[in-house]
N, C-alpha and C positions, 0 to 999 in steps of 0.2 A: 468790315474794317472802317475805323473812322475814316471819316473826310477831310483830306491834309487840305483843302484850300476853304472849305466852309467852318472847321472847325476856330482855329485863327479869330477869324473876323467874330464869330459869335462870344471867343473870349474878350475879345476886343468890348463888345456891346457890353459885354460884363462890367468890364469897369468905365464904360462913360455915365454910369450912373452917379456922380458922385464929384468933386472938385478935388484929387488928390493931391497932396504935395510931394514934393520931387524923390523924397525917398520910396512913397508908396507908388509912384510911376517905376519907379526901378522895379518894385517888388511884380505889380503888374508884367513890364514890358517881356520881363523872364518866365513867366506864369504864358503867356503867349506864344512867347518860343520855344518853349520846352514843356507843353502841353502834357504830353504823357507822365512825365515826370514828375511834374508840380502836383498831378493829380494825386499821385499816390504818396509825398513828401510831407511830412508833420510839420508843422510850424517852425520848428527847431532844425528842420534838416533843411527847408525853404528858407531858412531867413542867414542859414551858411553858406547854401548854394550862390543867394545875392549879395551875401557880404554884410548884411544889417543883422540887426536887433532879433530877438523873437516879437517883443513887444510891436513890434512893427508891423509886423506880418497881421496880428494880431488886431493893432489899431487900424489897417489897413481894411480887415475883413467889415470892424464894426464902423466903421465911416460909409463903406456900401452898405448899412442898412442889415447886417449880418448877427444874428446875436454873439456867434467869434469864428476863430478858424474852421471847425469843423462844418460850419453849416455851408459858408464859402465853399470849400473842399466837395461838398456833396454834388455843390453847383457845377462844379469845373468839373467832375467826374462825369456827370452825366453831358453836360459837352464833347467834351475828349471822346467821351464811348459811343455816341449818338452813332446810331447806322440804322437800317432797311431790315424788316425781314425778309426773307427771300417773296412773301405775299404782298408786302409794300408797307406791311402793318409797322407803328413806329416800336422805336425801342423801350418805349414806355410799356407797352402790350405786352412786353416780354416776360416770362418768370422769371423768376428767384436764378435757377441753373443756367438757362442762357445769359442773364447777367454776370452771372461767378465767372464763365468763359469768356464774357466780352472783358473783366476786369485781368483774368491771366492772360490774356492778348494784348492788353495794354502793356503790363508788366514784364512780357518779351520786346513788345519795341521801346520799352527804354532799355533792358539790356542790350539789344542793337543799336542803341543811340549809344551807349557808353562804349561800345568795343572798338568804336569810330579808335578808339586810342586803347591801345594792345598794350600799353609799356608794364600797367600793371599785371596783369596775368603773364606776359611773358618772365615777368619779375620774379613772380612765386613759380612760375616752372621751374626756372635757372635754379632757385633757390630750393627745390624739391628736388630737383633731377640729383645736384651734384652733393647731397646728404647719401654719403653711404647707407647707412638704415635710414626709413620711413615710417615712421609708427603714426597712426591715422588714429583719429577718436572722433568722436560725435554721440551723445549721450541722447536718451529721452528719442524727442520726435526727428532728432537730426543722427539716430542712428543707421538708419536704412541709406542715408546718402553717403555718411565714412563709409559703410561697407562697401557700396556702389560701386564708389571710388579708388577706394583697397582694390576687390577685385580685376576691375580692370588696370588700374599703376601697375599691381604685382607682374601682368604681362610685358612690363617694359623698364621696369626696376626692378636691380635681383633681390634688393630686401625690403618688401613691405610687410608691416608689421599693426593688424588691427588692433585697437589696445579694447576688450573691451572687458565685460564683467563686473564687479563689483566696487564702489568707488578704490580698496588698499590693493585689488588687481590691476586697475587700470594705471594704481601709480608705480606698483612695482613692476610691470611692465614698460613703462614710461621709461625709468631707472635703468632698467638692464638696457633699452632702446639705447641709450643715451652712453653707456657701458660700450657698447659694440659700437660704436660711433656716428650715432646719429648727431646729426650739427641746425636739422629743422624736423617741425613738427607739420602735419596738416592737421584741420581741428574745424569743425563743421559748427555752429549753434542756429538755430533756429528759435520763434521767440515761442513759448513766453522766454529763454535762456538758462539753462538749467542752471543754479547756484554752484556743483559737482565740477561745473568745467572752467571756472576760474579759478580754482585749488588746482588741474590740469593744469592751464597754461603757466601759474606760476611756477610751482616744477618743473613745467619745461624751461623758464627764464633764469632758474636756481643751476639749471644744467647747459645756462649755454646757448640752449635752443631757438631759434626763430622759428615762430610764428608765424604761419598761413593761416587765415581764417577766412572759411567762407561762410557769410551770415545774407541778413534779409536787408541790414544797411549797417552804414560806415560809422552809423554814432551809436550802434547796441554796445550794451556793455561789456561783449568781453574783446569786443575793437581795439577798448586800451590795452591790452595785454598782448597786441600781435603786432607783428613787426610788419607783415604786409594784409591789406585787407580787402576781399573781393566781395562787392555786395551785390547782390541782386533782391529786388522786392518779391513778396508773397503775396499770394492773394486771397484776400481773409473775408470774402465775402458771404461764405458758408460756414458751416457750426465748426469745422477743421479747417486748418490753414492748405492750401494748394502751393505747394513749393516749385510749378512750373518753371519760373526763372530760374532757381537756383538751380534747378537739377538742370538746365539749357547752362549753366555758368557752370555746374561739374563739367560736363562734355567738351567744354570750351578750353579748360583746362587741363583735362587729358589730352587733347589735342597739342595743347602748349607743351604740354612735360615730354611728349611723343616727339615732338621737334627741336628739343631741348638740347639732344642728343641724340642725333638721327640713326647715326650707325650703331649704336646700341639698339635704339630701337628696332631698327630691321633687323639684326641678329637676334634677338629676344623673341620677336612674331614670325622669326622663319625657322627657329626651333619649335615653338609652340606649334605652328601648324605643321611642321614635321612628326610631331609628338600625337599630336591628334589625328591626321589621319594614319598612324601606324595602329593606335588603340583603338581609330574608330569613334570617336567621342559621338560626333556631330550627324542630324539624316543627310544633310548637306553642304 
């Protein structure tokens, strides 16, 4: 695990190379504080977080001596990640795959930095829990985690509904969703973002619908199309993306929806497991 009191100072030494002006101190001072963070945040998503420019971020990186953000970026990562192997050897020694898991480690302590503040996920429970129907989508590579999530909601809402198949399946599924009275949608993307799931949320807007989406961050593009939006970063440092956070941020969320409406809930998982050990499902 990084070093939460050596990591700091060594950002710190990052930026005394250099005479900033007061915007890029700002840009800095939050780069320091929010280490894990800044590491994994594009130019555009760091320069919202501080409230400036992109161009900032940007002029910021090539003033240290940077040819632009990303090469910066590479810097701060390898700070933020910096740790021991268990032989003493540094983290430079390390391959490719031990790096990819010190990168999804990171990418879980900043979803535990963000849940410091619950109001958004309790947000999209409320607004999940109390949609009579539930119709869940996630296409391409973010279909494995709507299903995920289908199956386990279905034990605690009486109507989940996975929409999936073909793109005129998943809209007339959608439709009849929205027919029996569904009032939200949940809707997973992951990037690259499949083009199929913004024709999705707009139908769900033509019908009413809000918008849960859980994505890899708050400025992907189909964030403008959802009414509330839960991000968690990916960790892309192998030939496929590691969806560790988000699938830590599904669970996070059932949780919410599980609490949402408690005594629904326990009547829901105390039939189910009535249900189950009558038929035997489970070795245990």
């Amino acid at each position: 695990m990084p070093n939460s009191i050596a990591a700091p100072r060594q950002l710190a030494d990052l930026f005394d190379r250099a005479r900033l002006t007061p915007v890029q101190r700002r840009i800095a001072a939050h780069i320091i504080e929010r280490g894990p963070q800044a590491a994994f945040s594009s130019s555009v998503e760091l320069a919202e977080q501080v409230g400036v420019s992109q161009p900032s971020v940007t002029r910021m990186a090539t003033s240290l001596g940077y040819a632009g953000f990303a090469e910066l970026q590479r810097e701060i990562q390898a700070i933020v990640l910096e740790q021991r192997a268990p032989s003493g050897a540094p983290a430079a020694t390390q391959n490719k795959m031990q790096r990819a898991v010190d990168h999804a480690i990171a990418s879980l302590l900043e979803l535990r930095h963000q849940l410091a503040d619950l109001s958004a996920v309790q947000h999209a429970a409320g607004v999940l829990s109390h949609s009579p129907v539930m119709p869940v989508h996630g296409s391409r590579s973010a279909a494995a985690l709507a299903a995920e999530f289908a199956f386990f909601a279905a034990k605690i809402h009486p109507d989940v509904r996975l929409l999936s198949g073909s793109r005129t399946e998943v809209l007339d599924a959608l439709a009849r969703a929205a027919e029996g009275g569904a009032s939200a949608i949940f809707a997973v993307s992951m990037p690259r973002h499949p083009r199929e799931l913004i024709e999705v949320l707009e139908l769900a807007a033509d019908h009413g619908l809000e918008v849960v989406l859980l994505t890899d961050s708050s400025l992907a593009p189909p964030a403008q199309h959802a009414s509330v939006t839960l991000a968690a970063p990916v960790s892309s440092e192998l030939v496929f993306d590691a969806a560790v956070a988000p699938l830590a941020l599904l669970a996070v969320l059932l949780e919410a929806l599980a609490d949402a409406l408690p005594e629904r809930t326990r009547e829901r998982l105390e039939r189910f497991d009535a249900l189950a050990d009558e038929r035997d499902y489970f070795l245990y």
